[in-house]
N, C-alpha and C positions, 0 to 999 in steps of 0.2 A: 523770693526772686525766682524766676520761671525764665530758663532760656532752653531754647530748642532749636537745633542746627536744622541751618538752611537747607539742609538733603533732609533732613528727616522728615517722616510724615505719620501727623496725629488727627485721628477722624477729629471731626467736626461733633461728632456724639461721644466722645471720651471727656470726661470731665476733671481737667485737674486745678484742684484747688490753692491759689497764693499762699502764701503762709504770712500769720500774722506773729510768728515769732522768728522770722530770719533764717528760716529752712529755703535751702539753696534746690530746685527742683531745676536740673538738667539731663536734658535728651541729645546722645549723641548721633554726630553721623550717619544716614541711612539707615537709622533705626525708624521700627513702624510701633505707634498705640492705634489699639483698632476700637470699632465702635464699641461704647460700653466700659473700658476702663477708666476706675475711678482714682486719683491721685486725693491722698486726703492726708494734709499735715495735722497730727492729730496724737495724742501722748508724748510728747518730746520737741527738742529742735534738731533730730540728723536731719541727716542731708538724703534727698535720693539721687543717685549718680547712675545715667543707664548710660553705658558705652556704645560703642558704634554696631551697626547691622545685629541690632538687637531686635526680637519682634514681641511683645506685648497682644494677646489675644484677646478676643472679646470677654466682658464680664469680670477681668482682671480686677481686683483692687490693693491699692499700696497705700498702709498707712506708715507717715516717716518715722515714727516713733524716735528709735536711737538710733537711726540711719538704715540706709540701703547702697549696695553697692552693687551693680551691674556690671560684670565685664563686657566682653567683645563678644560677638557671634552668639548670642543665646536665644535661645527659644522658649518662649514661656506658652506654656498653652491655656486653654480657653477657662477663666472661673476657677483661679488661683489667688489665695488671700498670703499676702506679706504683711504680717503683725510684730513688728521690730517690739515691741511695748509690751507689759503687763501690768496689771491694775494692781494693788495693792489690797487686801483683803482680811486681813488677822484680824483686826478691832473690832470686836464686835456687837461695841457699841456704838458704831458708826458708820456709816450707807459705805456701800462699794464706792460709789460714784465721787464721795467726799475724800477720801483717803489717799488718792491721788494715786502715782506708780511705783514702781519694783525699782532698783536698783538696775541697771542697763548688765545686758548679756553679753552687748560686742555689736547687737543690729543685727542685721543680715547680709551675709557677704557670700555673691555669686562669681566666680571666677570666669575664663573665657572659655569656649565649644561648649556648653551646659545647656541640657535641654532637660524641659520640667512637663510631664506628664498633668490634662490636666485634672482641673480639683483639687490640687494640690494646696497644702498650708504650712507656710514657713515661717518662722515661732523665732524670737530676740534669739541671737543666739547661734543659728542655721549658719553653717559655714558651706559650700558646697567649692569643692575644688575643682580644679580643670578636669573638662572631658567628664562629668558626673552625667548620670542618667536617672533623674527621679520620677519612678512609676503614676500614673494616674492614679491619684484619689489617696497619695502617701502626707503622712505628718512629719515634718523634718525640724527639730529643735538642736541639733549638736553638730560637727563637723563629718563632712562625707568623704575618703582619701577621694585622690584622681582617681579619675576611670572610675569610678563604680558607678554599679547599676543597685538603685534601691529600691526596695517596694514595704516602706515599712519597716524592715529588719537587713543591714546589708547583709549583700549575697558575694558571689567570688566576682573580685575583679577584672574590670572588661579587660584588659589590657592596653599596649601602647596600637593607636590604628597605624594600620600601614601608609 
């Protein structure tokens, strides 16, 4: 199911795809997908949930694996992969592709003011809290406190903005 508010605005060349297993795909409020991103329910049935005056860059792609959760005001920038999901792989007498997935990490959960640097990749699991700063071209798999700025390895926290 695919709902998308009446202020929000999704190019015409962003591609997101239904779900044939009951994954809930909602765009909040004056949020923008711009051309190029691709919604793909695909490892799982979460849900993806983008909050309001959220923006979505070109090249983006969101698989829903064990869910997504978007808050308010975020920025995601251009040729960012959200991979809620992991393949299963130990058997090895049996193809990757057959063995189906991992056990769920949590999804990926984006909290509100969070801006995402891009090239960035966010991995089952990826908690990012309020006010977070995640550097271009950074891998983010565990939780981020408030206010930090990461590139990779956290650095000192931004603190509270004025």
């Amino acid at each position: 199911m695919i709902e998308i508010h009446p202020t929000a605005r999704v190019s015409h060349l962003a591609d997101i795809e239904d779900s044939v297993r009951g994954t809930r795909i909602v765009v909040g409020a004056h949020s923008v997908l711009d051309s190029f991103v691709k919604v793909k329910p695909a490892g799982g049935s979460g849900d993806l949930c983008i909050g309001e005056h959220v923006v979505i860059n070109s090249g983006c792609v969101l698989y829903t694996g064990n869910g997504i959760a978007i808050g308010n005001h975020v920025a995601i920038a251009a040729n960012c992969t959200f991979a809620p999901v992991n393949h299963a792989y130990k058997e090895k007498g049996r193809l990757i592709r057959e063995q189906g997935f991992l056990a769920s990490k949590g999804g990926i959960r984006i909290e509100d003011d969070v801006w995402i640097g891009a090239n960035c990749v966010l991995l089952d699991g990826a908690w990012l809290r309020r006010g977070c700063v995640v550097a271009a071209g950074s891998i983010v798999r565990g939780e981020l406190a408030e206010y930090t700025v990461y590139a990779g390895q956290p650095l000192a926290p931004v603190g509270v903005r004025a």
